[in-house]
N, C-alpha and C positions, 0 to 999 in steps of 0.2 A: 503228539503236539509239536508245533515247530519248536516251539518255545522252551522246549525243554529237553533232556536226553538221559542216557543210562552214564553214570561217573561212576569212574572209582576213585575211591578215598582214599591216599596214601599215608602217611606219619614214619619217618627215619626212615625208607624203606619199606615197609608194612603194608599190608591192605588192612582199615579197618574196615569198611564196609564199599560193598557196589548196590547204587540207588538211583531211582532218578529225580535228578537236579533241575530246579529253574533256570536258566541260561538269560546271562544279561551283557550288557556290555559297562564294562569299569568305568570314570571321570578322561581314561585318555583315549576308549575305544576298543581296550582290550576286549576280547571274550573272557567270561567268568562264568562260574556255576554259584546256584547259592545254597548256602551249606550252614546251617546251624546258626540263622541270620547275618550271616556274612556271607559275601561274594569272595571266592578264592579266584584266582588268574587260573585259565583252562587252557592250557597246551594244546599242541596236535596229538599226541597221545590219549589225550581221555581222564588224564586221571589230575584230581587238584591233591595238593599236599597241605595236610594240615599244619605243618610249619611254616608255611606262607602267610606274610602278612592281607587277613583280612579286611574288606573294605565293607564297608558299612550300607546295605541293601537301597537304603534312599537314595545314597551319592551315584547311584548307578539308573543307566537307563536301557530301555527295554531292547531288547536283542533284537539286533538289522543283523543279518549275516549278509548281506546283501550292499552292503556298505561299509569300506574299507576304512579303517581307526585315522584318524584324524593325525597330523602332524604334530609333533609335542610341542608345547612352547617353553618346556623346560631348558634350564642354562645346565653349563656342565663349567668345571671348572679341573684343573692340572694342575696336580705336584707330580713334580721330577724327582727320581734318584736316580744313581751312578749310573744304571743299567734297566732302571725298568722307569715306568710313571704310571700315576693313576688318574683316571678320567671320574669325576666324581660327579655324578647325579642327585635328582632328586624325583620322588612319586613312588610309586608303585613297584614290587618286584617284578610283575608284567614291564613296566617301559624299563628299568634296567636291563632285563634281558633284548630286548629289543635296539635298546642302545649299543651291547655289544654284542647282535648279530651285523648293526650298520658297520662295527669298528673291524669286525669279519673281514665279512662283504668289503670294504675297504683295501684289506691287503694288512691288517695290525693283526699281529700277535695276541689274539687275546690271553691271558693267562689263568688269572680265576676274578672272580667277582665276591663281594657281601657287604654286608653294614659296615659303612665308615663312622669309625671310632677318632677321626681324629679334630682336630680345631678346625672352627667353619673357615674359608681360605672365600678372600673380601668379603662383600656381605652374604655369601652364599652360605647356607646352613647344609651339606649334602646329608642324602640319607644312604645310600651306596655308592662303591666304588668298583671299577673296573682297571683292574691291574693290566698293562700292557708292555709288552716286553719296548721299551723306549727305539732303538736301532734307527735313529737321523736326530739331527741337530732341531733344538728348542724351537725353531722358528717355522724349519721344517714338518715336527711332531704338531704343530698346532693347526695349521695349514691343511694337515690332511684329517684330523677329527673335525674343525667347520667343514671340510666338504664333505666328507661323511654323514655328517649330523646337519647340513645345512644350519646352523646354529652357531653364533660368538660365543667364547668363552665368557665366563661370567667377570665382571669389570673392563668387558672390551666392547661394550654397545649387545650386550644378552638381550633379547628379550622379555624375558621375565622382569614382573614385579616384584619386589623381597615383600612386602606389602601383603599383595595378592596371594602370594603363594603361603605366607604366613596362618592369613587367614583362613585359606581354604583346607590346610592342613590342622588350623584350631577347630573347625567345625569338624572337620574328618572325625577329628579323636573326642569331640562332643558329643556325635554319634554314635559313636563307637562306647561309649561311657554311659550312655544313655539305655542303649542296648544291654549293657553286663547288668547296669540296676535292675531294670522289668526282669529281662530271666532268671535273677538271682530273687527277687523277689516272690515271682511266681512259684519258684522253687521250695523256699519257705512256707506260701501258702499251703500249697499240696503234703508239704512234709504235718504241716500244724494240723490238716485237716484227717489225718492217717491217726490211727486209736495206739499204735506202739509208743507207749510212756516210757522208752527206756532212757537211764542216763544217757548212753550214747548217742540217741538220737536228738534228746534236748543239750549235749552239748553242740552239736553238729549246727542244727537253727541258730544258737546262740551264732556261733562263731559266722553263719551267713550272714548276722544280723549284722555283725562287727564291720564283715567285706561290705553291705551295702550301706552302712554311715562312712567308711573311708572312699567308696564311689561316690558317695552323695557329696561329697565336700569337695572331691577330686571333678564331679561335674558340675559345679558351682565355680570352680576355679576356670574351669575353661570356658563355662556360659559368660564370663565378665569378661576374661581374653579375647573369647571370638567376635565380641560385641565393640568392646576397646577401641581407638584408633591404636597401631601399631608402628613406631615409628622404625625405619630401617636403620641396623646400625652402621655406625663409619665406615668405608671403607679399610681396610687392612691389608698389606702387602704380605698375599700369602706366604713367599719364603720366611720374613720374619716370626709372623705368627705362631709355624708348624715349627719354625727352628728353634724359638724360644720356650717351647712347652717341650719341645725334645731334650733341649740342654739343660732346663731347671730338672727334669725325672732323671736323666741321665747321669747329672753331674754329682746327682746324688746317691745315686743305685752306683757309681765306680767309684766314687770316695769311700762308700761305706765297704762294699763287697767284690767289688771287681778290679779293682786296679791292675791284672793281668788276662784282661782280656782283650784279645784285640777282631771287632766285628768287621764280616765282609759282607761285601756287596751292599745293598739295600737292610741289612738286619733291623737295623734302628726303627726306620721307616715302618717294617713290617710289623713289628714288635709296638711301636707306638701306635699304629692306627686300625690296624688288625686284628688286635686280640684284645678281646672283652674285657679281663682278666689275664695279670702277667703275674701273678704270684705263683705259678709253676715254672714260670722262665727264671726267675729271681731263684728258687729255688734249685733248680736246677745247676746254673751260673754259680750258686754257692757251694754246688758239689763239683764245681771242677777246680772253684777257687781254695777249695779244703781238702782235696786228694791229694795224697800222697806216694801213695805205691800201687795198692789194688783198686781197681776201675769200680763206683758204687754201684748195684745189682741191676738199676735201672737202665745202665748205659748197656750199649751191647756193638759188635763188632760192626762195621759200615762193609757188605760183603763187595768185597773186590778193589777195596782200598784200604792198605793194610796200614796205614797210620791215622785213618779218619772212624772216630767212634757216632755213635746216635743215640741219641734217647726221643721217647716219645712222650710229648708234654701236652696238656690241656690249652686249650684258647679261649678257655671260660666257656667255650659253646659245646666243645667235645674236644676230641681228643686226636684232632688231625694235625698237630702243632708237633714239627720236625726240631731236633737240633741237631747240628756236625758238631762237631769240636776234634780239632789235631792240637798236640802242644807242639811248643816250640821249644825244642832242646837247648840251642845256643843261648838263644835271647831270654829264655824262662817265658811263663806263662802261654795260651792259647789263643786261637784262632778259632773264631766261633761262628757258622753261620743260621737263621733263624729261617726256617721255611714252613713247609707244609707237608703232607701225607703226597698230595695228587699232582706234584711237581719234583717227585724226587728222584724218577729217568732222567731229568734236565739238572736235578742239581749235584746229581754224581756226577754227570759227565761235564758241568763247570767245573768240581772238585776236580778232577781226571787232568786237567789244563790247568790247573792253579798251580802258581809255583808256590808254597810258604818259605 
């Protein structure tokens, strides 16, 4: 059938199963498969990943392969740091990635991408961000993402509605809500209608029952949202915004536990909008701030720099969360840089250049 093909199903890595998929096109045009009542974004490779946010089979229409995905009319919007900036999006992990093939294709550095964790920056609410190594002046850097993206930054004349897009992302996750009740429902049925009385299985029902009153209320909250008029909020000057929620967590995490650390490059940045969960950074930071002689078990040598150590820390998502740290002999305390697993060819060799 046109309509359909052989997928493989990935998860971290994994194969769990190869089946064939209905094939549809996402809300911006991507190809998708559909897969467990969700549509996942279908690569050239073949295979959709279960860790891929799902779209919800209604919002999708029927597969043109014969008709190229429509232009997005999504806004994007820019935080700068010292040496890199992020371009931040909104929709689908399909138009992210698409986003930064344009910033490619471009001539930008892309770096890495994922969920933006940090304050909405004007009235843009992003849902990811594309890290890109910054290398030209502010005016310059922006200049060449609108031609890339044929698209204003968001509070420069965007296209986008905060409005429209509010809404269209309140029904997103209505159906999306709507969908976990019926399956979870169904689930129960079938479970109620099987002759095994055992404890564990009546507490199993029980506890479905529990997930589908906290969906039913959680889909009642977003049936009166999506319904709502939705007013957009003020604008906001994103350096304030991001700086302010940087300096209130900050001011507080170095009065209480840091006060000899000194961060380079972008760490802050990375650290506030990056990581899911920074209670392994905190921790962390408090074992360099309480060493005294011997290095804690976790740190381990930085090979081929013989004053820079590493440890490997969680990002709340897993476990690709970098640190350096070198002390600083004369001055007392360290020099701390905050990165990632798939970026650290490049941040040895900034270390390698760095003077402390």
């Amino acid at each position: 059938s046109p309509d359909s093909a052989s997928v493989r199903v990935m998860s971290e890595g994994e194969l769990l199963e190869e089946r064939r998929c209905r094939l549809v096109c996402l809300p911006d045009g991507a190809p998708a498969a559909g897969w467990r009542c969700l549509a996942y974004p279908l690569p050239e490779d073949g295979a959709i990943r279960a860790e891929d946010q799902g779209t919800p089979l209604a919002l999708c229409s029927p597969w043109r392969p014969e008709e190229p995905p429509p232009r997005s009319s999504s806004r994007w919007a820019l935080v700068e740091g010292m040496e890199e900036a992020w371009v931040l999006t909104a929709g689908s992990v399909a138009e992210r990635d698409r986003i930064a093939a344009l910033l490619r294709a471009a001539g930008l550095a892309v770096i890495r991408s994922g969920a933006w964790l940090g304050d909405p920056v004007e009235d843009f609410a992003a849902d990811w961000f594309i890290r890109i190594a910054r290398g030209a002046a502010p005016e310059a850097l922006h200049r060449r993402i609108e031609e890339a993206l044929g698209l204003a930054a968001a509070g420069a004349g965007g296209t986008g509605q905060p409005e429209e897009l509010r809404r269209h992302l309140l029904r997103a996750e209505f159906d999306r809500l709507r969908g976990q009740v019926a399956l979870l429902g169904s689930l129960v049925e079938q479970m109620r209608r099987e002759r095994d009385g055992s404890h564990a299985r009546a507490e199993r029902v029980a506890d479905l029952e529990a997930q589908i009153a906290e969906l039913s209320r959680a889909l009642e909250q977003a049936r009166r949202a999506a319904t709502e008029r939705v007013e957009p909020p003020p604008p906001t000057a994103p350096s304030s915004r991001l700086a302010r929620r940087m300096e209130q967590e900050l001011a507080t995490v170095l009065a209480e536990l840091l006060p000899g650390l000194r961060f380079l490059r972008d760490s802050l940045t990375v650290a506030s909008a990056e990581f899911k969960d920074r209670s392994g950074l905190y921790r962390a930071f408090r074992e360099l701030q309480e060493m005294r002689e011997a290095w804690p078990p976790a740190w381990k040598k930085l090979k081929g720099l013989d004053r820079w150590w590493e440890r490997h820390v969680s990002t709340g998502v897993d476990d690709s969360g970098r640190i350096y740290a070198c002390a600083l002999p004369r001055r007392g305390g360290w020099e701390v840089l905050v990165s990632y697993k798939n970026e650290q060819d490049k941040d040895i060799a900034w270390l390698r250049q760095h003077r402390t």
